[in-house]
N, CA, C and O atoms as CSV, one atom per row, in Angstrom:
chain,resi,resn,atom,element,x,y,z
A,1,UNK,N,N,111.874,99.641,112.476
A,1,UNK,CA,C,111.928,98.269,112.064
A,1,UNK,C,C,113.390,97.911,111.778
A,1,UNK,O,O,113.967,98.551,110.898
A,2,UNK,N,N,114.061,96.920,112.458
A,2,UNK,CA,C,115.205,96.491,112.658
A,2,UNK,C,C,115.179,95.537,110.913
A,2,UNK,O,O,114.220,94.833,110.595
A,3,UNK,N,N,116.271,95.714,110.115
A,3,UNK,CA,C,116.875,94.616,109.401
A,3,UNK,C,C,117.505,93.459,109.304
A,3,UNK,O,O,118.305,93.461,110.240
A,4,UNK,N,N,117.574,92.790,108.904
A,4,UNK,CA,C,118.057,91.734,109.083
A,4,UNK,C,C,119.213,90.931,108.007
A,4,UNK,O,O,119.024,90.345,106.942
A,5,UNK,N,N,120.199,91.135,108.626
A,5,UNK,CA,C,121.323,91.160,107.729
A,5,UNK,C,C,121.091,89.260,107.241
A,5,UNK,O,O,121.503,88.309,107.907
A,6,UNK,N,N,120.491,89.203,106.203
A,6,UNK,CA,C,120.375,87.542,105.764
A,6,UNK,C,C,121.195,87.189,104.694
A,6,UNK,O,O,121.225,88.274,104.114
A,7,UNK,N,N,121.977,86.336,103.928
A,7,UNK,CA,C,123.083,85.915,103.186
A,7,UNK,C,C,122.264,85.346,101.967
A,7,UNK,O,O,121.418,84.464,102.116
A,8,UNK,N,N,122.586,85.938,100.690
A,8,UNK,CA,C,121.974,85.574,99.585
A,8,UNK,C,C,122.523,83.982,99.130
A,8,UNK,O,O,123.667,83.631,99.418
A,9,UNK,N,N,121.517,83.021,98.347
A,9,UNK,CA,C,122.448,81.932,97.978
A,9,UNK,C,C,123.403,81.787,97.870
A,9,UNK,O,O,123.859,82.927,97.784
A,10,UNK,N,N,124.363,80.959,97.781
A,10,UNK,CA,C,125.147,81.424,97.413
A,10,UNK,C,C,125.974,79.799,97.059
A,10,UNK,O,O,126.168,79.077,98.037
A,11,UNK,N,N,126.446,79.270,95.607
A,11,UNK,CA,C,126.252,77.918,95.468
A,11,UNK,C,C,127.418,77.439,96.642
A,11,UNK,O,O,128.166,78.244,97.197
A,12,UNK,N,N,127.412,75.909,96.909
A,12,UNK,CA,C,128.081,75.310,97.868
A,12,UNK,C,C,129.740,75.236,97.186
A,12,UNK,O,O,130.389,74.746,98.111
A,13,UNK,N,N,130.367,75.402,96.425
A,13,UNK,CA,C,130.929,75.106,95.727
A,13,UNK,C,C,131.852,77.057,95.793
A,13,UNK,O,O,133.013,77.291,95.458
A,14,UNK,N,N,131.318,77.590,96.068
A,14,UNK,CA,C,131.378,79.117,96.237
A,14,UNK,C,C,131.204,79.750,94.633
A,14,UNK,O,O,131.149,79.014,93.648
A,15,UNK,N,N,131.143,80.973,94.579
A,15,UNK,CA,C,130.622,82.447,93.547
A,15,UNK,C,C,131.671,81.256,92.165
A,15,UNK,O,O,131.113,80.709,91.213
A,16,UNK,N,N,132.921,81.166,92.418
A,16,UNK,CA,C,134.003,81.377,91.481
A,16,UNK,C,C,134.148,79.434,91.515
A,16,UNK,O,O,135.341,79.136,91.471
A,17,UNK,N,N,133.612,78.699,91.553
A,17,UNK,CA,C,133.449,77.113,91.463
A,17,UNK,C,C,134.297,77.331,89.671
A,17,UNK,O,O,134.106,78.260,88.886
A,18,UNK,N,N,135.122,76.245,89.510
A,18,UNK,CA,C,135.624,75.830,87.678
A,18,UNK,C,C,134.964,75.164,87.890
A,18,UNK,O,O,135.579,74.652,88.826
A,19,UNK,N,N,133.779,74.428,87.810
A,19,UNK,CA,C,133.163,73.061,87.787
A,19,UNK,C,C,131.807,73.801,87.239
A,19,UNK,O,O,131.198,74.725,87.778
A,20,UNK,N,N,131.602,73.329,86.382
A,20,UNK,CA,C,130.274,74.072,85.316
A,20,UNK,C,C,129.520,73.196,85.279
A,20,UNK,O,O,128.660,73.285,84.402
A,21,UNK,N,N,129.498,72.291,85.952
A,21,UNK,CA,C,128.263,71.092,85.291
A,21,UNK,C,C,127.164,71.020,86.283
A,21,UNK,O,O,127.338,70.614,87.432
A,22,UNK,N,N,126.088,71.404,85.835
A,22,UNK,CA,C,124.969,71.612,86.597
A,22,UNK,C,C,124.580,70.293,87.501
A,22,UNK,O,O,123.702,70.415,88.356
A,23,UNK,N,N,125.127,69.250,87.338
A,23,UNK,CA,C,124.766,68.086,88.136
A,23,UNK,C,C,125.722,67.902,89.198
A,23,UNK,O,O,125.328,66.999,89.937
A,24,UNK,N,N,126.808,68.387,89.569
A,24,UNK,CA,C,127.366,68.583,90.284
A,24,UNK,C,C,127.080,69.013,91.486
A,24,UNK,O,O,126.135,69.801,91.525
A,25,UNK,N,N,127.892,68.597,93.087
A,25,UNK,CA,C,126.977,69.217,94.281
A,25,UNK,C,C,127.882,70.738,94.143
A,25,UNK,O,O,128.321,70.823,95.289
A,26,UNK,N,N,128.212,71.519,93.670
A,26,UNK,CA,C,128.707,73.007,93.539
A,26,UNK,C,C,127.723,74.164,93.066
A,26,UNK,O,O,127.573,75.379,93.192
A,27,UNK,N,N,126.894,72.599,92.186
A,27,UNK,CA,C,125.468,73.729,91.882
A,27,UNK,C,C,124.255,74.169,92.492
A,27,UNK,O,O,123.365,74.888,92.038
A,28,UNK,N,N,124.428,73.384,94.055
A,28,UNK,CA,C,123.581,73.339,94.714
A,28,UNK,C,C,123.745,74.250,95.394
A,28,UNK,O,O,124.874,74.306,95.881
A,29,UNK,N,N,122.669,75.501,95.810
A,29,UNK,CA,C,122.572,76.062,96.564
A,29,UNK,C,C,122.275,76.100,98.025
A,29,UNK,O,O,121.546,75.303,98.616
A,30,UNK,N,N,123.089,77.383,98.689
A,30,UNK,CA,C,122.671,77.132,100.142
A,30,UNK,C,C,121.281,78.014,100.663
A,30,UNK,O,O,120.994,79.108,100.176
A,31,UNK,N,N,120.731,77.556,101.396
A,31,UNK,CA,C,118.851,78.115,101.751
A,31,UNK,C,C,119.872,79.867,101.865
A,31,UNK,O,O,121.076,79.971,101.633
A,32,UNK,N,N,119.297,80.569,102.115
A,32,UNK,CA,C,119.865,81.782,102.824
A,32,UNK,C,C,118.993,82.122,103.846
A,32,UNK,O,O,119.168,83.209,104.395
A,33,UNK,N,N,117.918,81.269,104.275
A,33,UNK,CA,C,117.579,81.465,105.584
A,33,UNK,C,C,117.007,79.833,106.501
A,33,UNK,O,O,117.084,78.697,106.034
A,34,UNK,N,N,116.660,80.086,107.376
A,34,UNK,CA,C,116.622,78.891,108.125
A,34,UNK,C,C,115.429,78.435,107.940
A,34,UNK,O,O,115.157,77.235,107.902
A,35,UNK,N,N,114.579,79.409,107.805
A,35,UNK,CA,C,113.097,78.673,107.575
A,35,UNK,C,C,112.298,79.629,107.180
A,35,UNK,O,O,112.841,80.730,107.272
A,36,UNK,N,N,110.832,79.668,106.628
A,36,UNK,CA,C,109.894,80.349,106.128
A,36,UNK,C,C,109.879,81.370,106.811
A,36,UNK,O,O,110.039,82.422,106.192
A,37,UNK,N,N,109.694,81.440,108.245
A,37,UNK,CA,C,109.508,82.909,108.860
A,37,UNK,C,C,110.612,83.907,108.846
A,37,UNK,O,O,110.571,85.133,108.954
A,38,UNK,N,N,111.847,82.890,108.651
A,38,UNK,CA,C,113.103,84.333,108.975
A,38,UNK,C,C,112.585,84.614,107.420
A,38,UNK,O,O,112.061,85.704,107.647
A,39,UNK,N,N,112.421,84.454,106.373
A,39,UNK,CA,C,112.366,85.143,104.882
A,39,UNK,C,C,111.095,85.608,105.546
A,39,UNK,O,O,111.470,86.495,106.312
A,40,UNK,N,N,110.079,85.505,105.631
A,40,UNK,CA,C,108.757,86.374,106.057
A,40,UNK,C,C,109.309,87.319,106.472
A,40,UNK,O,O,109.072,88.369,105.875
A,41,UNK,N,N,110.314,87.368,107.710
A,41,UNK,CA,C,110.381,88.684,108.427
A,41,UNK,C,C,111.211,89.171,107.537
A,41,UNK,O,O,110.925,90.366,107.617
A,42,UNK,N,N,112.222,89.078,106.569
A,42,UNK,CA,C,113.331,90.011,106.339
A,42,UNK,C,C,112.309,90.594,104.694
A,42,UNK,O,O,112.467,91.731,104.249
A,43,UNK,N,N,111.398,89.635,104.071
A,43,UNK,CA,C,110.629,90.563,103.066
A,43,UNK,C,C,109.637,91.510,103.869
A,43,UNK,O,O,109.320,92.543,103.280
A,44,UNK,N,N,109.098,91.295,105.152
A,44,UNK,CA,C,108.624,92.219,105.306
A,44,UNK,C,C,109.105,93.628,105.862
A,44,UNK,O,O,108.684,94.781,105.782
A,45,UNK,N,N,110.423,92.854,106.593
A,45,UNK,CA,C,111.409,94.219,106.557
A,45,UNK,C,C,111.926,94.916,105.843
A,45,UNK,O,O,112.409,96.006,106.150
A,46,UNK,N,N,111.921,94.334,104.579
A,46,UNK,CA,C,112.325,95.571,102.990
A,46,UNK,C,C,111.277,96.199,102.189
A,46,UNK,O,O,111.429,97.144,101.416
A,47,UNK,N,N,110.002,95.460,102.507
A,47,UNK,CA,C,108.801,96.085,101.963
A,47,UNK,C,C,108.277,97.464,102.210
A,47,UNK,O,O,107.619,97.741,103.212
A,48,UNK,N,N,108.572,98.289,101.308
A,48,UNK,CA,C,107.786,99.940,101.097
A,48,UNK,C,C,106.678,100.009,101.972
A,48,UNK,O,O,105.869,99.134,101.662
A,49,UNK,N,N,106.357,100.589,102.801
A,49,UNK,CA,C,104.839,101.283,103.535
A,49,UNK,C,C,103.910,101.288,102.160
A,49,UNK,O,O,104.299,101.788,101.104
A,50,UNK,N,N,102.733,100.708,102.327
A,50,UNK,CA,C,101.898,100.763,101.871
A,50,UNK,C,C,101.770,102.202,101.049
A,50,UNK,O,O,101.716,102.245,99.820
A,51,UNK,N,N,101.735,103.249,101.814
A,51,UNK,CA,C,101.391,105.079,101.705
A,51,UNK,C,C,102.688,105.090,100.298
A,51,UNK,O,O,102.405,105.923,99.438
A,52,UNK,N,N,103.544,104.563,100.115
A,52,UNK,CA,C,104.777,104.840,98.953
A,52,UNK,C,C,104.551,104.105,97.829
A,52,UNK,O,O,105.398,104.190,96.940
A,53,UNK,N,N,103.062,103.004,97.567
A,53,UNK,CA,C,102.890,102.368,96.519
A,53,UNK,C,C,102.128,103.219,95.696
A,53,UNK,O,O,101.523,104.112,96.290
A,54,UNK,N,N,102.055,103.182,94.935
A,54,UNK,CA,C,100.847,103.972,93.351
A,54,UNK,C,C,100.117,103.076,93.558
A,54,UNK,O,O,100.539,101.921,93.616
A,55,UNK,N,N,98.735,103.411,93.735
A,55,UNK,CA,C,97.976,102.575,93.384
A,55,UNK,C,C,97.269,102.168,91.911
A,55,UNK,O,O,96.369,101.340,91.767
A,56,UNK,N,N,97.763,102.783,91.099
A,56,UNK,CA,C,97.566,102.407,89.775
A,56,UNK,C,C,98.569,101.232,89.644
A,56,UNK,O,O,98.338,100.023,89.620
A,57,UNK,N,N,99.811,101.942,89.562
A,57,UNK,CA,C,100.677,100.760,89.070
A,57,UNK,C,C,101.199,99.442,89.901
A,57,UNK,O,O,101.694,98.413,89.442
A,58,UNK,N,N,100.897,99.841,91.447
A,58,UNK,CA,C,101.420,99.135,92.835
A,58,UNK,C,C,102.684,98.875,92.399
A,58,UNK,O,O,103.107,97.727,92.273
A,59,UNK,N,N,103.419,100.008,92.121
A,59,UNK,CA,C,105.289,100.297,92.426
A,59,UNK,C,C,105.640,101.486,93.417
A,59,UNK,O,O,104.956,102.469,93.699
A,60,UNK,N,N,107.111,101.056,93.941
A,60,UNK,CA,C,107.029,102.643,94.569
A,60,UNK,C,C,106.967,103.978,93.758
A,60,UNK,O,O,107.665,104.381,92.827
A,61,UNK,N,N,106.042,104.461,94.328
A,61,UNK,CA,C,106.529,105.804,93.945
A,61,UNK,C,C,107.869,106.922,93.308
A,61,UNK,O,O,108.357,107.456,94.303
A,62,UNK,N,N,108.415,107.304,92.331
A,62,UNK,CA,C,109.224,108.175,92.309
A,62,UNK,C,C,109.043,109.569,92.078
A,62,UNK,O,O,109.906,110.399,92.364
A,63,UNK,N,N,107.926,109.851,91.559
A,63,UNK,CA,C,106.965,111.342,91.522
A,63,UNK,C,C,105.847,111.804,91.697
A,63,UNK,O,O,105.051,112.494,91.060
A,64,UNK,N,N,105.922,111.146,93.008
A,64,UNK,CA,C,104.566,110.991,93.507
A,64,UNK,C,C,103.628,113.137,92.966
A,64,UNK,O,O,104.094,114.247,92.708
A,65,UNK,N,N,102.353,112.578,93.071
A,65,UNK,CA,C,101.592,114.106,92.956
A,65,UNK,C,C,99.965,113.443,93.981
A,65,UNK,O,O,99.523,112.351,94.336
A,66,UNK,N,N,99.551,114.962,94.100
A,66,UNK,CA,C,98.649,114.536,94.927
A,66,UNK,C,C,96.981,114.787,93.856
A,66,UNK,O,O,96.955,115.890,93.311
A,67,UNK,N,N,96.218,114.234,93.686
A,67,UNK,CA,C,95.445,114.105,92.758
A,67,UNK,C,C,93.899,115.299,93.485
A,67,UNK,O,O,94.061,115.876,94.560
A,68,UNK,N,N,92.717,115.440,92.773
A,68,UNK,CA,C,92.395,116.561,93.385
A,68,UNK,C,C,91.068,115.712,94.480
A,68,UNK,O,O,90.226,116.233,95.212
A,69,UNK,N,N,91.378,114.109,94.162
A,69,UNK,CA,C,90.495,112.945,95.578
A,69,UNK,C,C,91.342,113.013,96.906
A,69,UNK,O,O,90.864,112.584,97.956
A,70,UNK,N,N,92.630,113.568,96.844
A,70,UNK,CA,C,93.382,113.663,98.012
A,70,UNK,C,C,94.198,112.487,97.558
A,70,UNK,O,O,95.322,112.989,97.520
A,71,UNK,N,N,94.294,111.598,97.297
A,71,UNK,CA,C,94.967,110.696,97.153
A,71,UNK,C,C,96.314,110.974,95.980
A,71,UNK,O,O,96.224,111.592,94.919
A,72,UNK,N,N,97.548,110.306,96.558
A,72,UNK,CA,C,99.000,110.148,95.954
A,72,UNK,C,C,98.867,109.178,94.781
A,72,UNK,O,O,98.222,108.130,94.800
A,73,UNK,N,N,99.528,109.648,93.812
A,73,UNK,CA,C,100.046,108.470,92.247
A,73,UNK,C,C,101.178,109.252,91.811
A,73,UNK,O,O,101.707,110.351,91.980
A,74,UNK,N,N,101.348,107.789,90.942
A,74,UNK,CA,C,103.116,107.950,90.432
A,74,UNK,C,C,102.460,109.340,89.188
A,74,UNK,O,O,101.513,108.962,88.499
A,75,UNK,N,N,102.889,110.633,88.978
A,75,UNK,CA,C,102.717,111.804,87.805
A,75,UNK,C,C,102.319,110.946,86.635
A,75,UNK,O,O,101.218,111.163,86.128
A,76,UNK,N,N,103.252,109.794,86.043
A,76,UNK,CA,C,103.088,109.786,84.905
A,76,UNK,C,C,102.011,108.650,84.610
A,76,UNK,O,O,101.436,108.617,83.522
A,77,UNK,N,N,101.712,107.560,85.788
A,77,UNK,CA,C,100.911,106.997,85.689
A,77,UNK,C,C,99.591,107.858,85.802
A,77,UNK,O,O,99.059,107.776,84.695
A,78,UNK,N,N,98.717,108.750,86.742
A,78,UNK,CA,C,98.047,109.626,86.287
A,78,UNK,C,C,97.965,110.296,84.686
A,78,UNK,O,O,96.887,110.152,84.109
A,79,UNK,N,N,98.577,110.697,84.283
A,79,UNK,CA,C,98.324,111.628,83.414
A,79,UNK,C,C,98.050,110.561,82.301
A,79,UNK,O,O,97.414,110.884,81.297
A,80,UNK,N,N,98.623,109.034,82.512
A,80,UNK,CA,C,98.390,108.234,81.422
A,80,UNK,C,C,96.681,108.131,81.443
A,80,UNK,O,O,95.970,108.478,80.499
A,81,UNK,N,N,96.248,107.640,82.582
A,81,UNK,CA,C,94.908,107.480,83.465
A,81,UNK,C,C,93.983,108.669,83.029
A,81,UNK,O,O,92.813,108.408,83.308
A,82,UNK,N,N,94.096,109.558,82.596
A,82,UNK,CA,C,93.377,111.026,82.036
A,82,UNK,C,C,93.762,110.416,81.274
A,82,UNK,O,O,93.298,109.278,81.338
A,83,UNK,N,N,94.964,110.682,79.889
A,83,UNK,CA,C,95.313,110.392,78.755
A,83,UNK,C,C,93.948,109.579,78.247
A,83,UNK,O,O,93.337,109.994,77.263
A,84,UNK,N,N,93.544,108.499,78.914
A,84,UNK,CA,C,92.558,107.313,78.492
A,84,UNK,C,C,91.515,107.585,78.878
A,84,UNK,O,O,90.663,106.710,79.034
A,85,UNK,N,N,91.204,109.298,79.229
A,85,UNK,CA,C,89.786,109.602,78.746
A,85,UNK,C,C,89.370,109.629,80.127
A,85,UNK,O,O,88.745,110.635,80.463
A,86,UNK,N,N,89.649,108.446,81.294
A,86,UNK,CA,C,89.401,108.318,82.728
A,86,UNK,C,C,89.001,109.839,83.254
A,86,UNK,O,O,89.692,110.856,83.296
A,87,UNK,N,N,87.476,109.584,83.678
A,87,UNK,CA,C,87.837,111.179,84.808
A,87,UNK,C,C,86.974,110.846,86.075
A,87,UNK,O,O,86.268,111.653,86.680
A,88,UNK,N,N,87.182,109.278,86.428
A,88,UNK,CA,C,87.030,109.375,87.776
A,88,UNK,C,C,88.233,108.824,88.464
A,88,UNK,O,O,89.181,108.377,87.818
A,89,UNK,N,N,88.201,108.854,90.020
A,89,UNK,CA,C,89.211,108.650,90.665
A,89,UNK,C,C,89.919,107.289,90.667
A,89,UNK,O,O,89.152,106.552,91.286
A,90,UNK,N,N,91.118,106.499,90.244
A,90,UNK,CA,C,90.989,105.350,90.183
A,90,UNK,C,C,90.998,104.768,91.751
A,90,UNK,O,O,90.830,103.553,91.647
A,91,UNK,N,N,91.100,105.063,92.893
A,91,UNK,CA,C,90.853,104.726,94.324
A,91,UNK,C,C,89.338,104.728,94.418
A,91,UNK,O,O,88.746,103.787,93.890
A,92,UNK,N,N,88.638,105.686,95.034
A,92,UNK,CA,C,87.305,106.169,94.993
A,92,UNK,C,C,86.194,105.830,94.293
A,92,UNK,O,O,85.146,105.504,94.850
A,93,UNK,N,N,86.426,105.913,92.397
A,93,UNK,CA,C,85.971,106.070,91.691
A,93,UNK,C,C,85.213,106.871,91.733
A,93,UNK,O,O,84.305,106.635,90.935
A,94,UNK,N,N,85.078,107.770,92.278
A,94,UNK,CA,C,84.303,109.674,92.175
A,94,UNK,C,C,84.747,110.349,91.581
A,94,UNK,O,O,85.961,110.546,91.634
A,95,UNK,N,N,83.748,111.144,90.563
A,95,UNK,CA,C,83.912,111.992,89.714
A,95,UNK,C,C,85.131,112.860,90.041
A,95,UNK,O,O,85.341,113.362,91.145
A,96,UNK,N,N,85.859,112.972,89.031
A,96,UNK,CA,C,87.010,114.006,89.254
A,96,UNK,C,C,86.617,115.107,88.548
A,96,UNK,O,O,86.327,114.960,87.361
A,97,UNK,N,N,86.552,116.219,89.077
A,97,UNK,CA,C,85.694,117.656,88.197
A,97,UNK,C,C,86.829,117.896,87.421
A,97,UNK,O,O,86.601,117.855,86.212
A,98,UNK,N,N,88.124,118.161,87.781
A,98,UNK,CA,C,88.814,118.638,86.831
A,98,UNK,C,C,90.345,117.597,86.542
A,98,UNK,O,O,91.105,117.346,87.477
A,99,UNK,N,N,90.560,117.159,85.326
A,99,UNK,CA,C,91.414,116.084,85.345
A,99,UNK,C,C,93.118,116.804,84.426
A,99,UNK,O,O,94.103,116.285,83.901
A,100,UNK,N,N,92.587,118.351,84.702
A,100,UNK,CA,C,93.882,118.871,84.146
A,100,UNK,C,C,95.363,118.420,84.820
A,100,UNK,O,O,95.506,117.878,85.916
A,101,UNK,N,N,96.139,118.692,84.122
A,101,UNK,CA,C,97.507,118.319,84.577
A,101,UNK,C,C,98.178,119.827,85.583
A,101,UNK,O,O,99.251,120.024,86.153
A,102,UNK,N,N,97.254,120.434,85.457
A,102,UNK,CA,C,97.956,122.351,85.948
A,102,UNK,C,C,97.893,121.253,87.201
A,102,UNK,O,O,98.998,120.978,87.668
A,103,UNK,N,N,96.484,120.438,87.945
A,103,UNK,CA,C,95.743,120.647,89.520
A,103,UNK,C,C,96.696,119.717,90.222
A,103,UNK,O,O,96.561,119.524,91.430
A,104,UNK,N,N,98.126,118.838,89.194
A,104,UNK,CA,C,98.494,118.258,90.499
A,104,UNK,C,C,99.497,118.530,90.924
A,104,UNK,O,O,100.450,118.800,90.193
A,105,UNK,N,N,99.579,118.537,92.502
A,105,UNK,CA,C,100.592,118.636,93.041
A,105,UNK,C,C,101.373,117.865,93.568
A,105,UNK,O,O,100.875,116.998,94.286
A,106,UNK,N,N,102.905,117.900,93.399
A,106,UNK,CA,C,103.756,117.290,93.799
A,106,UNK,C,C,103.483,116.606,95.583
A,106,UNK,O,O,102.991,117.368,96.416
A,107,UNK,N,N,103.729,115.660,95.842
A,107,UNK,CA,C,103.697,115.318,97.321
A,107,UNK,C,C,105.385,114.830,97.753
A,107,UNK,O,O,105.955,113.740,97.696
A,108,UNK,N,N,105.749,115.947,98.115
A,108,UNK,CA,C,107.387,116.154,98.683
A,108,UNK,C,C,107.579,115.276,99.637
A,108,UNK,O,O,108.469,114.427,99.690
A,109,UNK,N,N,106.609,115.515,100.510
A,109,UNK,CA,C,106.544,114.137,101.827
A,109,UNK,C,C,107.140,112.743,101.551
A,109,UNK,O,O,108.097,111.989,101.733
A,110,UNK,N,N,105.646,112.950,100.860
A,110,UNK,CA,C,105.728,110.954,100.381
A,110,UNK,C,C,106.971,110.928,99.484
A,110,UNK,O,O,107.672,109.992,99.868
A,111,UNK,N,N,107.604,111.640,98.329
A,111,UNK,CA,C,108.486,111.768,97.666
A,111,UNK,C,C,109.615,111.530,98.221
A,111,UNK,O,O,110.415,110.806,97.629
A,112,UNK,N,N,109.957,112.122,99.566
A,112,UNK,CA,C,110.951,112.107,100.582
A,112,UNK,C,C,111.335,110.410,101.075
A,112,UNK,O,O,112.316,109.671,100.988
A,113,UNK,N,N,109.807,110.312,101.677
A,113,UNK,CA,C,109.783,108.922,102.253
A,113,UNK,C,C,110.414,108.075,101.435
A,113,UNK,O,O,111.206,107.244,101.878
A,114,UNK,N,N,110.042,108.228,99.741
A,114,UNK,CA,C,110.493,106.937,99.071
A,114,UNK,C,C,111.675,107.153,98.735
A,114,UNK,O,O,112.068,106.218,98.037
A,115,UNK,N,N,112.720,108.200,98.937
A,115,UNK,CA,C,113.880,108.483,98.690
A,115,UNK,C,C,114.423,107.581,100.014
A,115,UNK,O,O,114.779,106.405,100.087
A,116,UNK,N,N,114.383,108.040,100.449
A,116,UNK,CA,C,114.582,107.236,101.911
A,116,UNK,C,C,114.593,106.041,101.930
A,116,UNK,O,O,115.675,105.463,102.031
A,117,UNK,N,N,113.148,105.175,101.822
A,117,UNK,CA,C,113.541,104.047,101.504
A,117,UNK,C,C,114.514,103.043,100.655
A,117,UNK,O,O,115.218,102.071,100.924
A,118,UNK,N,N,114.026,104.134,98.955
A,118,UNK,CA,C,115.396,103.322,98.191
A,118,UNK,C,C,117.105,103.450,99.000
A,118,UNK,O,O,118.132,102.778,99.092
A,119,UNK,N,N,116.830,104.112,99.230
A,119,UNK,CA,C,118.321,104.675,100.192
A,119,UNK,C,C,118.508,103.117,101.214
A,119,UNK,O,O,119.135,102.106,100.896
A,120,UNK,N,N,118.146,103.240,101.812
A,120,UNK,CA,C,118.190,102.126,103.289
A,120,UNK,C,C,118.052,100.801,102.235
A,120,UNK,O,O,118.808,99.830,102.259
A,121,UNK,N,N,117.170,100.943,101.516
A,121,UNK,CA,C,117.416,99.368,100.470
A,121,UNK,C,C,118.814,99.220,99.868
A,121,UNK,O,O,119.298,98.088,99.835
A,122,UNK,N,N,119.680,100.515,99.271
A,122,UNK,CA,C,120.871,100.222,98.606
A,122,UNK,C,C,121.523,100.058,99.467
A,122,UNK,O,O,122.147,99.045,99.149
A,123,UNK,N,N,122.013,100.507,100.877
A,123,UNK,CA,C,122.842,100.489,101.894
A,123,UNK,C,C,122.674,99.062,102.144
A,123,UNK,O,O,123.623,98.394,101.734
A,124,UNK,N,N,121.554,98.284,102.809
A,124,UNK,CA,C,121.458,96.995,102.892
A,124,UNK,C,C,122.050,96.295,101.845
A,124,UNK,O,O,122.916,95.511,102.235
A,125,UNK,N,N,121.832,96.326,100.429
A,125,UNK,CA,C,121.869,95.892,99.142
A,125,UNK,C,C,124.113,95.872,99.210
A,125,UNK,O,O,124.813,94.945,98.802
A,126,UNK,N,N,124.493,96.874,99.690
A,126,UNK,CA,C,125.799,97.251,99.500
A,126,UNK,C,C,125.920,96.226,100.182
A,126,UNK,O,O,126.112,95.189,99.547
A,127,UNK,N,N,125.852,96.139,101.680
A,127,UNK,CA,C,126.472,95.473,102.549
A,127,UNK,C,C,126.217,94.072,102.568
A,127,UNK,O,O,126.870,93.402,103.367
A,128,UNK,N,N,125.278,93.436,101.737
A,128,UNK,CA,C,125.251,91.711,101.414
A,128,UNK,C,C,125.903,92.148,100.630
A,128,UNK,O,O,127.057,92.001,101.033
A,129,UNK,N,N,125.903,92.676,99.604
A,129,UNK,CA,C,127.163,92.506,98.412
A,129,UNK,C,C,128.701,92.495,99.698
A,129,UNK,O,O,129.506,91.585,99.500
A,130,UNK,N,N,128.949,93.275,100.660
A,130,UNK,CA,C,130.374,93.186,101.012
A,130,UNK,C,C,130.310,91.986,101.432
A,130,UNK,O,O,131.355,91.385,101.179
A,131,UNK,N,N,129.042,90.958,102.313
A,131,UNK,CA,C,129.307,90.260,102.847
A,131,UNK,C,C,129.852,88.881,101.908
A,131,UNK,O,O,130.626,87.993,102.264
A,132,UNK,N,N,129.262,89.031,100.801
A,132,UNK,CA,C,129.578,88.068,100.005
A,132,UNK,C,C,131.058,88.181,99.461
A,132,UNK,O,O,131.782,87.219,99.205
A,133,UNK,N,N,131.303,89.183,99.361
A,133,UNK,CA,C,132.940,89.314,98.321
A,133,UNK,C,C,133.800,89.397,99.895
A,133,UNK,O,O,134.966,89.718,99.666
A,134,UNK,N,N,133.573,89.217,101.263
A,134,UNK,CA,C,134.363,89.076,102.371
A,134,UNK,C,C,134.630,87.826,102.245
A,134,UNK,O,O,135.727,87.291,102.086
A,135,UNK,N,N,133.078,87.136,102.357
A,135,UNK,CA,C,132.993,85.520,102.604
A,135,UNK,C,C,133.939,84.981,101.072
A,135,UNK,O,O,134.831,84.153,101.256
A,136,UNK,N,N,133.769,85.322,100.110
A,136,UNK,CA,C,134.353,84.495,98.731
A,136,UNK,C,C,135.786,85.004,98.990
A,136,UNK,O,O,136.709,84.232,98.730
A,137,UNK,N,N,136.047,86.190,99.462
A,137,UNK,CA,C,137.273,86.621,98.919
A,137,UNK,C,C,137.743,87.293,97.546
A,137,UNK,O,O,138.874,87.407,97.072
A,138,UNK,N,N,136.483,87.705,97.063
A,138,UNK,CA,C,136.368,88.112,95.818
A,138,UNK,C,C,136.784,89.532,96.018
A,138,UNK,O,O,136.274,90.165,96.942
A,139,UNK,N,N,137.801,90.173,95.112
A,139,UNK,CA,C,137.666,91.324,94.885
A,139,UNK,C,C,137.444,92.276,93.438
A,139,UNK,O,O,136.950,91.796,92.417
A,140,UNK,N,N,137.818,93.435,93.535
A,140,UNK,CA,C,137.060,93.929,92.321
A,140,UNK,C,C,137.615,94.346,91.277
A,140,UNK,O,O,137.301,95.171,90.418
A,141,UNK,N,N,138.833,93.408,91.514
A,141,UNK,CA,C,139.660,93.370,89.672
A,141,UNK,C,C,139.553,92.298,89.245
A,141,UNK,O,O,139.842,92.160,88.056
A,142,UNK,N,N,139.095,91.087,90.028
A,142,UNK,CA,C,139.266,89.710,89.755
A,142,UNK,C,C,137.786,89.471,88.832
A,142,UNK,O,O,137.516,88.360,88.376
């Protein structure tokens, strides 16, 4: 899945405007895309794979474990999920025979994947930041 390098607001007036008064046209922002679908495509181009969300908490993953339904959750959201007595599956809802903390295992895979992703998100994340301090001229003593 290709990215899409898109330009954050950015007011008309530019980052560093002296003109503070919100009624002013400096406070007006520019769209950063052309229309509904280019933002459709570029959120769906930063959006996590489904397989890297918790389904308890629906965040990505950062420690992911594999539960004993087969199914991936964030460690600490599980153990909260037991903590509260829970001992069926929160996907499934089938009995979980054993809701000890020894039975789960880490899922390195999926763990990987979401390393990965945050990765390719900060790299993108870097490079609108350069594009903006190119376009302003901003640098990083100012």
């Amino acid at each position: 899945m290709a990215t899409m390098n898109m330009n954050p607001p950015i007011p008309a007036g530019g980052l560093h405007s002296n003109d503070d008064s919100s009624s002013s046209s400096s406070s007006i922002f520019c769209p950063p895309f052309p229309n509904d679908q280019a933002l459709d495509t570029y959120l769906a181009s930063i959006a996590p794979p489904r397989e890297l969300i918790c389904p308890i908490t629906q965040e990505l993953l950062k420690d992911p474990v594999v539960a004993e339904d087969g199914h991936t959750y964030e460690r600490n959201s599980l153990l909260t999920w037991f903590g509260m007595g829970r001992t069926r599956s929160p996907v499934t809802n089938s009995l979980l025979e054993n809701t000890s903390t020894e039975n789960l295992v880490s899922n390195l895979a999926v763990c990987s994947m979401a390393v990965a992703h945050r990765e390719r998100l900060g790299k993108e994340l870097i490079g609108i930041c350069q594009g903006i301090k190119d376009r302003e001229g901003v640098g990083c003593d100012e």
